[in-house]
Short mmCIF file of the C-alpha atoms (twelve columns), coordinates in Angstrom:
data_MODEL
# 
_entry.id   MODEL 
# 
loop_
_atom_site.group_PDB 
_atom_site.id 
_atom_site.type_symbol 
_atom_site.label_atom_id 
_atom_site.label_alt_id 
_atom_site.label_comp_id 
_atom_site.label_asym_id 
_atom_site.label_seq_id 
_atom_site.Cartn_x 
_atom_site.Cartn_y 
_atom_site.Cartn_z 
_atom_site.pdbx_PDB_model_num 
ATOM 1   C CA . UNK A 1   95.002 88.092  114.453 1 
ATOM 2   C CA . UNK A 2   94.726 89.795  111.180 1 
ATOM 3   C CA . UNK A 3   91.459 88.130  109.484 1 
ATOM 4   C CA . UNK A 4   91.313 90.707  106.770 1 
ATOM 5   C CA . UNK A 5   94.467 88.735  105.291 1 
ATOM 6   C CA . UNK A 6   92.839 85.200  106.236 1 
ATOM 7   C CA . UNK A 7   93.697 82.566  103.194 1 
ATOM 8   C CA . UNK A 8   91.828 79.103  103.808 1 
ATOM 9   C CA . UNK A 9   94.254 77.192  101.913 1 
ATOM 10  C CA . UNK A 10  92.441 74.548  100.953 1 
ATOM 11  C CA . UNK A 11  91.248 72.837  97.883  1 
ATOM 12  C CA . UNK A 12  87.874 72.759  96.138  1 
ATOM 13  C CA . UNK A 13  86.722 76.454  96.406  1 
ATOM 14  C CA . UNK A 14  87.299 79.798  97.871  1 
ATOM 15  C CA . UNK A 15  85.923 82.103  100.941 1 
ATOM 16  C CA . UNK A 16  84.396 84.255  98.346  1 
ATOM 17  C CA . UNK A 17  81.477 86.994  99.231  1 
ATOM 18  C CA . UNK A 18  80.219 90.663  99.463  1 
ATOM 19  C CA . UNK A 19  79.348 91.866  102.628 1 
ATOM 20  C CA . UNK A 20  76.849 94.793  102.689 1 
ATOM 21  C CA . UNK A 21  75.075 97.603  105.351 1 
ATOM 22  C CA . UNK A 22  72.664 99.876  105.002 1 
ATOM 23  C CA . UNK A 23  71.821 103.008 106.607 1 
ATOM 24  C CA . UNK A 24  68.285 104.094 106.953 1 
ATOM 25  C CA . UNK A 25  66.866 107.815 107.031 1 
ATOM 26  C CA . UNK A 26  63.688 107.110 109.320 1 
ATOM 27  C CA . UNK A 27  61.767 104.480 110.896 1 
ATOM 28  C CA . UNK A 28  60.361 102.919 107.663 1 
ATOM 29  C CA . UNK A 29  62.997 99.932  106.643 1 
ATOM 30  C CA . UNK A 30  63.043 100.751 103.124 1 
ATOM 31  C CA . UNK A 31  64.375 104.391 103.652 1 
ATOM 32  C CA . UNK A 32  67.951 103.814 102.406 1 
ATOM 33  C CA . UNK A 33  70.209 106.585 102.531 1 
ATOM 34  C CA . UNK A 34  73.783 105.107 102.751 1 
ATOM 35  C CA . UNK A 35  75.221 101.666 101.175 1 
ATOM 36  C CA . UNK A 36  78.366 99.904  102.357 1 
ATOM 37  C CA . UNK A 37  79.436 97.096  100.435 1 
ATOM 38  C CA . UNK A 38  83.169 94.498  100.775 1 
ATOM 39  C CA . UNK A 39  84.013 92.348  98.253  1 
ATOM 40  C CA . UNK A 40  86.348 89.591  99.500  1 
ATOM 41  C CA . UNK A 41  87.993 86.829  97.151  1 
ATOM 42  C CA . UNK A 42  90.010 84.031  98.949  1 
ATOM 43  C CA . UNK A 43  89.483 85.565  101.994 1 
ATOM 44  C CA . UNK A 44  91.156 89.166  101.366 1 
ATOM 45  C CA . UNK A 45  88.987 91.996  101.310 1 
ATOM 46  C CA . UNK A 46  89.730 93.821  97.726  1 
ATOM 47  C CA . UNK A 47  87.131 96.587  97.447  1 
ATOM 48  C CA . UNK A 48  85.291 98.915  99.756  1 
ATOM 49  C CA . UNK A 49  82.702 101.014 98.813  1 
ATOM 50  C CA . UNK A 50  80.528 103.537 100.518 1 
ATOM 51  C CA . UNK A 51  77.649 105.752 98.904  1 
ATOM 52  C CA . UNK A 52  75.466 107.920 100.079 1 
ATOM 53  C CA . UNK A 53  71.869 108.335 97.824  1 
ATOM 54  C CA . UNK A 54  68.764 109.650 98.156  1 
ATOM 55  C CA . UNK A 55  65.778 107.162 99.487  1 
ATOM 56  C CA . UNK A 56  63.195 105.672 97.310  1 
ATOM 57  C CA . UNK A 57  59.941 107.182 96.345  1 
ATOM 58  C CA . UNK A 58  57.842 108.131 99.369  1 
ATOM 59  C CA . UNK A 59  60.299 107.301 101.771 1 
ATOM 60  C CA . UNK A 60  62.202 110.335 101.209 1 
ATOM 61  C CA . UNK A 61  62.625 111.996 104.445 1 
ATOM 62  C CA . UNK A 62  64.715 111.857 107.664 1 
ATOM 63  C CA . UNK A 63  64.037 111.529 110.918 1 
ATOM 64  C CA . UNK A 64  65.631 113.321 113.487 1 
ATOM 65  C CA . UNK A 65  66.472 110.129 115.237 1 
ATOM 66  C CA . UNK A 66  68.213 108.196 112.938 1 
ATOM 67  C CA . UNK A 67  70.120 110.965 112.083 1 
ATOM 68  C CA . UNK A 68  71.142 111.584 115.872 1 
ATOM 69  C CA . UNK A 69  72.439 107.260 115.463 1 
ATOM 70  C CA . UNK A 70  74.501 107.466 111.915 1 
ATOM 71  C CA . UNK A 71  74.922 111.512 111.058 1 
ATOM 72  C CA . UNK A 72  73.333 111.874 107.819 1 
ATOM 73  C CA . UNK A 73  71.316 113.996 107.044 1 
ATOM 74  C CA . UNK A 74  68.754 115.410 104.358 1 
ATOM 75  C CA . UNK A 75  71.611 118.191 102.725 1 
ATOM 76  C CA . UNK A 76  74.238 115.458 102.639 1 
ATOM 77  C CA . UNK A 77  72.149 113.328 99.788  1 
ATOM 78  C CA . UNK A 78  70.226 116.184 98.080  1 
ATOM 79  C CA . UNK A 79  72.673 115.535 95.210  1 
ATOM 80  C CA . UNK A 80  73.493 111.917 95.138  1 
ATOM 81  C CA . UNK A 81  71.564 109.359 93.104  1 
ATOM 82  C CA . UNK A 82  68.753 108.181 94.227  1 
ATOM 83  C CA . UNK A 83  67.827 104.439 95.646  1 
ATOM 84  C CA . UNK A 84  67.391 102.636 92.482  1 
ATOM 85  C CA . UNK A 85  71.000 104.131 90.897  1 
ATOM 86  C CA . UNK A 86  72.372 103.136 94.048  1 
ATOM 87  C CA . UNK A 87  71.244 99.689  93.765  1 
ATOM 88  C CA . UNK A 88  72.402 98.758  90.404  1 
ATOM 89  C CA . UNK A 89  75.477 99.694  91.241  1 
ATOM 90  C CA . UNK A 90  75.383 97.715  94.268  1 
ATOM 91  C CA . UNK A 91  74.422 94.412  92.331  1 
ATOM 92  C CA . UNK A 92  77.075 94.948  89.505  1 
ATOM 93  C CA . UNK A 93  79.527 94.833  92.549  1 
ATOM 94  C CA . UNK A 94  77.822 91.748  93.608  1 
ATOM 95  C CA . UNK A 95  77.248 89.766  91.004  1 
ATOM 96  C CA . UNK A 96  76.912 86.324  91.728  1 
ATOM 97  C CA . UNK A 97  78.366 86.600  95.131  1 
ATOM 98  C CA . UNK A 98  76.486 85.739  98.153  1 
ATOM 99  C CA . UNK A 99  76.198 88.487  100.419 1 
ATOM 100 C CA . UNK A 100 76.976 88.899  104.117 1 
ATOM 101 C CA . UNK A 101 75.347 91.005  106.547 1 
ATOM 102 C CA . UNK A 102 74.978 91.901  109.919 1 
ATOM 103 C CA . UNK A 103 71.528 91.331  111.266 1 
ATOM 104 C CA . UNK A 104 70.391 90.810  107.053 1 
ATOM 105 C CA . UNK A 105 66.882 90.320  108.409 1 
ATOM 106 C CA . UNK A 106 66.917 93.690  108.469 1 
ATOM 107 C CA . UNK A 107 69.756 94.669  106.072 1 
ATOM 108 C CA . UNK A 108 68.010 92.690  103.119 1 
ATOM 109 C CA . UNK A 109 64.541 93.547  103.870 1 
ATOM 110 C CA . UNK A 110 65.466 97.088  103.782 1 
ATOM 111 C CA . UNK A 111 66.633 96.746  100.514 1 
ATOM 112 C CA . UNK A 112 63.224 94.750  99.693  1 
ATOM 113 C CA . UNK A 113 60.996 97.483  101.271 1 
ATOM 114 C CA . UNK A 114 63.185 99.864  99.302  1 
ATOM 115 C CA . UNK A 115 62.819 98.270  96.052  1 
ATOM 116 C CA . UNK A 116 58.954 98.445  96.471  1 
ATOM 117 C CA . UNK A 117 58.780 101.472 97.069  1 
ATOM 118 C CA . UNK A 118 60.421 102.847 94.242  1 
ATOM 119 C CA . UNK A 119 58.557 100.137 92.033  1 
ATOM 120 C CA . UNK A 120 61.268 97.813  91.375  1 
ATOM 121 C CA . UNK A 121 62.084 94.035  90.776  1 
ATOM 122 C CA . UNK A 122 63.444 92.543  93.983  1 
ATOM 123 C CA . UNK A 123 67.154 91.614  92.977  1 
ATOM 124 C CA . UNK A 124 68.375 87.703  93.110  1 
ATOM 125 C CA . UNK A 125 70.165 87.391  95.773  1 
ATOM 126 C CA . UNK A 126 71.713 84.425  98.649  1 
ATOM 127 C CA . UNK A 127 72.648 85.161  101.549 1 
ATOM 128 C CA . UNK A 128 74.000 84.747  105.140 1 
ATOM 129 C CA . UNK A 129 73.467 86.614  108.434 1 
ATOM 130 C CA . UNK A 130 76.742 87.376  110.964 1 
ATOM 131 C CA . UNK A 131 74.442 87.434  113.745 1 
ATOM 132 C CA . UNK A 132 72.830 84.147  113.179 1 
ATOM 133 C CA . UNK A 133 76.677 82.111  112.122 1 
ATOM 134 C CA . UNK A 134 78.558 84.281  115.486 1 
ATOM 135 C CA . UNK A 135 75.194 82.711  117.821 1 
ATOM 136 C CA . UNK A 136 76.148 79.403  116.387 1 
ATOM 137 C CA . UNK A 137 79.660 79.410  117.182 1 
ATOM 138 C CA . UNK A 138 80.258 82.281  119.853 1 
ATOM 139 C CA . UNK A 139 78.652 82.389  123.578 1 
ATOM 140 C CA . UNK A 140 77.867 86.098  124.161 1 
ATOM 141 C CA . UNK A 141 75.669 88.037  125.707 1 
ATOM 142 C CA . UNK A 142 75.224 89.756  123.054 1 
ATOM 143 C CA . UNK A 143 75.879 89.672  119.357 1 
ATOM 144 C CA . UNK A 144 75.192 93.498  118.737 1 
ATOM 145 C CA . UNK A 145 77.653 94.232  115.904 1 
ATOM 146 C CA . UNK A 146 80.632 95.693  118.211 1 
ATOM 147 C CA . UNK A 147 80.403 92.936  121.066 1 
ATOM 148 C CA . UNK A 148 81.019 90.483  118.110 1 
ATOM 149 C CA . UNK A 149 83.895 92.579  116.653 1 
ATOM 150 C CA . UNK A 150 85.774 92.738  119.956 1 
ATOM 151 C CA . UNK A 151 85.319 89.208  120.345 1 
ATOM 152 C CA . UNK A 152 86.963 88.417  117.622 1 
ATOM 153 C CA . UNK A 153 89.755 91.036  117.939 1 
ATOM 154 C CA . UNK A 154 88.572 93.402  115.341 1 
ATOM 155 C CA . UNK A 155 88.429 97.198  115.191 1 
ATOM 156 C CA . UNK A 156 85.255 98.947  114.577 1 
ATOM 157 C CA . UNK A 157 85.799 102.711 114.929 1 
ATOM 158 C CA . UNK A 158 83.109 104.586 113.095 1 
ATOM 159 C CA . UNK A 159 79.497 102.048 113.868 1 
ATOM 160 C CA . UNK A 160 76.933 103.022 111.910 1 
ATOM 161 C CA . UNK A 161 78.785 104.352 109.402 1 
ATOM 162 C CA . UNK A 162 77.972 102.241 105.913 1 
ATOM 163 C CA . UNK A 163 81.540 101.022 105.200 1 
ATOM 164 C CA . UNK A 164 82.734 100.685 108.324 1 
ATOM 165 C CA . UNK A 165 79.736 98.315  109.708 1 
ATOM 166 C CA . UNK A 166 80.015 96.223  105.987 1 
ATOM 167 C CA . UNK A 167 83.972 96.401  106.442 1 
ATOM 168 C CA . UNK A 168 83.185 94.499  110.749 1 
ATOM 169 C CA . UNK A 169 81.054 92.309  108.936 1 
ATOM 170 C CA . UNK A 170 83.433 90.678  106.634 1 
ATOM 171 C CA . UNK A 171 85.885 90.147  108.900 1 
ATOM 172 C CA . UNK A 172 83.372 88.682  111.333 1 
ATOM 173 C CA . UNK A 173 82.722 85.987  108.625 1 
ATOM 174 C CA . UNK A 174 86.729 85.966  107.524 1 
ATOM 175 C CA . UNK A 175 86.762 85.128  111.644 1 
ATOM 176 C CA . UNK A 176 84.579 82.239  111.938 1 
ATOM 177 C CA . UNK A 177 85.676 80.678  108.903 1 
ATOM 178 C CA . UNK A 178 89.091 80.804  110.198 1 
ATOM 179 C CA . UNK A 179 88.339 79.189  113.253 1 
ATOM 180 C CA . UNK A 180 85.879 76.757  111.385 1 
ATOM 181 C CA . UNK A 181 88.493 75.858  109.540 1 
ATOM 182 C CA . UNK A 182 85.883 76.838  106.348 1 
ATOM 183 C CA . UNK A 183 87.328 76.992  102.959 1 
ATOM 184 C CA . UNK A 184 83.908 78.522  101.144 1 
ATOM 185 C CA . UNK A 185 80.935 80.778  102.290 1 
ATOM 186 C CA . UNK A 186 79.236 77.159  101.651 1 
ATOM 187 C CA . UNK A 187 81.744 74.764  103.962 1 
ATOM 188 C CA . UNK A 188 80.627 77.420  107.113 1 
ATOM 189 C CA . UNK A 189 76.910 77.629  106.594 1 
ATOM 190 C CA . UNK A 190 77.142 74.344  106.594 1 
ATOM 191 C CA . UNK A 191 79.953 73.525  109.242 1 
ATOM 192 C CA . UNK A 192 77.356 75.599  111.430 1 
ATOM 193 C CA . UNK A 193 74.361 74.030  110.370 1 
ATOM 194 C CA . UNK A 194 72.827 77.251  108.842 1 
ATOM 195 C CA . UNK A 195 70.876 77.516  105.950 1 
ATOM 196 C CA . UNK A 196 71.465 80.439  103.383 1 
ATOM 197 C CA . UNK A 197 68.933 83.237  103.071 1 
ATOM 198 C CA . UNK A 198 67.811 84.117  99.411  1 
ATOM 199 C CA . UNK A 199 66.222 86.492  97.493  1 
ATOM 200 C CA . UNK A 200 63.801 86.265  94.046  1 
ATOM 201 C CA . UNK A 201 62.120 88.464  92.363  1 
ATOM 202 C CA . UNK A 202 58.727 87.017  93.802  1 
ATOM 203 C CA . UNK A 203 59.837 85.762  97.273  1 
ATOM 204 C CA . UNK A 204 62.560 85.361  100.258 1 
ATOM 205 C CA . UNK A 205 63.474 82.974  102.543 1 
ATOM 206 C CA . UNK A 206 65.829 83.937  106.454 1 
ATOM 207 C CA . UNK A 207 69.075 82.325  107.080 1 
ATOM 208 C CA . UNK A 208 67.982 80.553  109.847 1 
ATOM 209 C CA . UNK A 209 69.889 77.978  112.435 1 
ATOM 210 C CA . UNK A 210 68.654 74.227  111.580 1 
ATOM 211 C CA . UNK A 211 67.310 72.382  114.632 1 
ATOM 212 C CA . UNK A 212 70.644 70.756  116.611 1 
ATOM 213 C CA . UNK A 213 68.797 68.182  118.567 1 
ATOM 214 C CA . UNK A 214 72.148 66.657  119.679 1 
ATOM 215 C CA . UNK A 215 73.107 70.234  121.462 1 
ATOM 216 C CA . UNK A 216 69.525 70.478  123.262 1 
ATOM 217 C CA . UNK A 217 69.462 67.016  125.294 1 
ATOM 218 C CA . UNK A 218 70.456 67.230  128.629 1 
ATOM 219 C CA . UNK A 219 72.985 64.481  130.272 1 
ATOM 220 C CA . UNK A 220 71.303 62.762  133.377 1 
ATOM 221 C CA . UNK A 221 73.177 62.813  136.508 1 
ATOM 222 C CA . UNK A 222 75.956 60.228  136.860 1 
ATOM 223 C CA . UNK A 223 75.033 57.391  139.153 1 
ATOM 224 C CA . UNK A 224 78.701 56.759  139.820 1 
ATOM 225 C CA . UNK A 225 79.446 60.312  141.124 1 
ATOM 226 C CA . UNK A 226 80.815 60.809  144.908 1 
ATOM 227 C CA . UNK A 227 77.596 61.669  146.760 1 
ATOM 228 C CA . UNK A 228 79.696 63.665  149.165 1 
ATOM 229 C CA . UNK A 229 80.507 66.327  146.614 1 
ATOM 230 C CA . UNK A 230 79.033 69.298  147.112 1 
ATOM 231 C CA . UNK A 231 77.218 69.247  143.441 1 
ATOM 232 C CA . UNK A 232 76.059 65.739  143.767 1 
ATOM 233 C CA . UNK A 233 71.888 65.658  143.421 1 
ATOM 234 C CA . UNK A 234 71.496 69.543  143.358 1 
ATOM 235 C CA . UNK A 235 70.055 71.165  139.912 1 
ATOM 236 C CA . UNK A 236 72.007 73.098  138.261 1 
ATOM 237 C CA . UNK A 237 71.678 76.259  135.718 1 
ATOM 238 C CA . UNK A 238 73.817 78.244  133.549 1 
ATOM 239 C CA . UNK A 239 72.306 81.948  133.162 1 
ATOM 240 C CA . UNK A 240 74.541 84.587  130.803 1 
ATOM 241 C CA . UNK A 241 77.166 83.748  128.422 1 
ATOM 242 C CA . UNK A 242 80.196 80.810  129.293 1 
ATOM 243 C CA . UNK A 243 83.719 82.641  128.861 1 
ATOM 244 C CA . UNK A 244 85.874 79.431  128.773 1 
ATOM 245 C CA . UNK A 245 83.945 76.465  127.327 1 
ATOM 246 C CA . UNK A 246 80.264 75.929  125.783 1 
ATOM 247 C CA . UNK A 247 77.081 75.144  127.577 1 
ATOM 248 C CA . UNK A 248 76.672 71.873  126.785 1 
ATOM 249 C CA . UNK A 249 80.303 70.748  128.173 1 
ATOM 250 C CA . UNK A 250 79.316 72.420  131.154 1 
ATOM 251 C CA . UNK A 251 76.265 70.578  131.487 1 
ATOM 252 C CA . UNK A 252 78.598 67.502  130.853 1 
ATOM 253 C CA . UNK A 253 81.089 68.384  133.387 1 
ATOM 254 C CA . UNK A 254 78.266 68.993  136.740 1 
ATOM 255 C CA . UNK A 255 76.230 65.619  135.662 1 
ATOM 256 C CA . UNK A 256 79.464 63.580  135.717 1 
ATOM 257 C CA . UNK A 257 79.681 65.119  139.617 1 
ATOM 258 C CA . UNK A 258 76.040 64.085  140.332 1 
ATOM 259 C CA . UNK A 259 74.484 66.847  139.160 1 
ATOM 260 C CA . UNK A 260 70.966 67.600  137.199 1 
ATOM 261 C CA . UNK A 261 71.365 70.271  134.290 1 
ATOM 262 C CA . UNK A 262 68.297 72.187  133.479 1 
ATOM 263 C CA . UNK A 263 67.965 74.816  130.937 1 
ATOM 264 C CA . UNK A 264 65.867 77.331  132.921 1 
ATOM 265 C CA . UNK A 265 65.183 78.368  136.594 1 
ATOM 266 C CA . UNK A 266 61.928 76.866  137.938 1 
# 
């Protein structure tokens, strides 16, 4: 699979978005030190970029910790523009794309808690998260940017590096929309019954899962089932991630024997 070169092929739109990462210098979100940002149009990724810059205002400092998880340190930005330069030039990449991230609760809000600390307007943005489409459509243990990526048979060699992560990212959403069969960022939020995060200047809403009542009711326990299979009339859990179909067909599949799903151990 090669979903870097993914075309949808279909009418009425394009898969067209910016995916972005951030790299933070210490424990405070809004202590940006690195930007990655992928355009993609129709599906192809076109442009990479990958800056480093100096974080906002009082923010401006590193701690030896997140330096020991993405390599950056204080000498390596001591000449490169600072947060808010960074940022415009971010947003004249993106335009009026949405924007994809992995994890963009935190992604997004760092650039938030960035932009008020340096005094600035929160940009307009929409968006959608990676983690929150791949727990909609993948069953994982966990959706940690790498476990995702070699799920879906792509290569991420350098984590935590800006580009790389926002380069995973794409092609995490390139992924699903292939196997969605998605033509537009819009067709897979909505395929997967997500809602798109956004961005004013005065407030912010999450991309969020919508409630999926249909995947949450349990089948009862066939009354036509042999009672001398071994299932029959026991209760049965799945724990950990299913490798060869979804939950809910495997609650299907052990009430048609006679058996009673439940959702947790008692």
């Amino acid at each position: 699979m090669n979903p870097s070169a993914y075309r949808s092929g279909q009418a009425g739109g394009s898969l067209d978005f910016v995916a972005v990462d951030v790299e933070t210098a210490n424990r405070n979100r809004g202590s940006v030190c690195a930007f990655g940002l992928v355009v993609v149009r129709d599906g192809i990724m076109i442009e990479h970029h990958s800056w480093l810059g100096r974080p906002p205002g009082r923010l401006d400092w590193f701690d030896p910790f997140n330096i020991g998880i993405h390599g950056i340190h204080p000498e390596d930005v001591a000449r490169q523009p600072g947060f808010a330069d960074r940022l415009t030039q971010a947003m004249k990449v993106i335009g009026d794309l949405p924007v994809v991230a992995h994890y963009a609760a935190f992604d997004i809000g760092a650039i938030r808690d960035g932009c008020d600390a340096d005094g600035l307007v929160w940009p307009n943005l929409t968006y959608g998260c990676t983690v929150v489409l791949s727990r909609r459509e993948l069953d994982l243990l966990s959706y940690q940017l790498p476990i995702v990526a070699a799920e879906l048979g792509i290569t991420l060699e350098h984590h935590h590096d800006a580009g790389a992560d926002a380069s995973a990212a794409a092609q995490i959403l390139i992924a699903l929309a292939r196997r969605r069969n998605a033509s537009t960022f819009t067709d897979l939020l909505a395929g997967l019954r997500v809602t798109s995060g956004s961005v004013t200047a005065d407030r912010w809403a999450g991309c969020h899962r919508m409630p999926d009542i249909a995947s949450r009711v349990l089948p009862h326990a066939s009354p036509d089932a042999d009672p001398a299979h071994p299932l029959c009339g026991q209760v049965m859990v799945f724990t950990g991630g299913l490798s060869t179909m979804r939950r809910e067909d495997a609650w299907t599949r052990v009430a048609l024997l006679g058996a009673t799903p439940a959702k947790n151990i008692s």
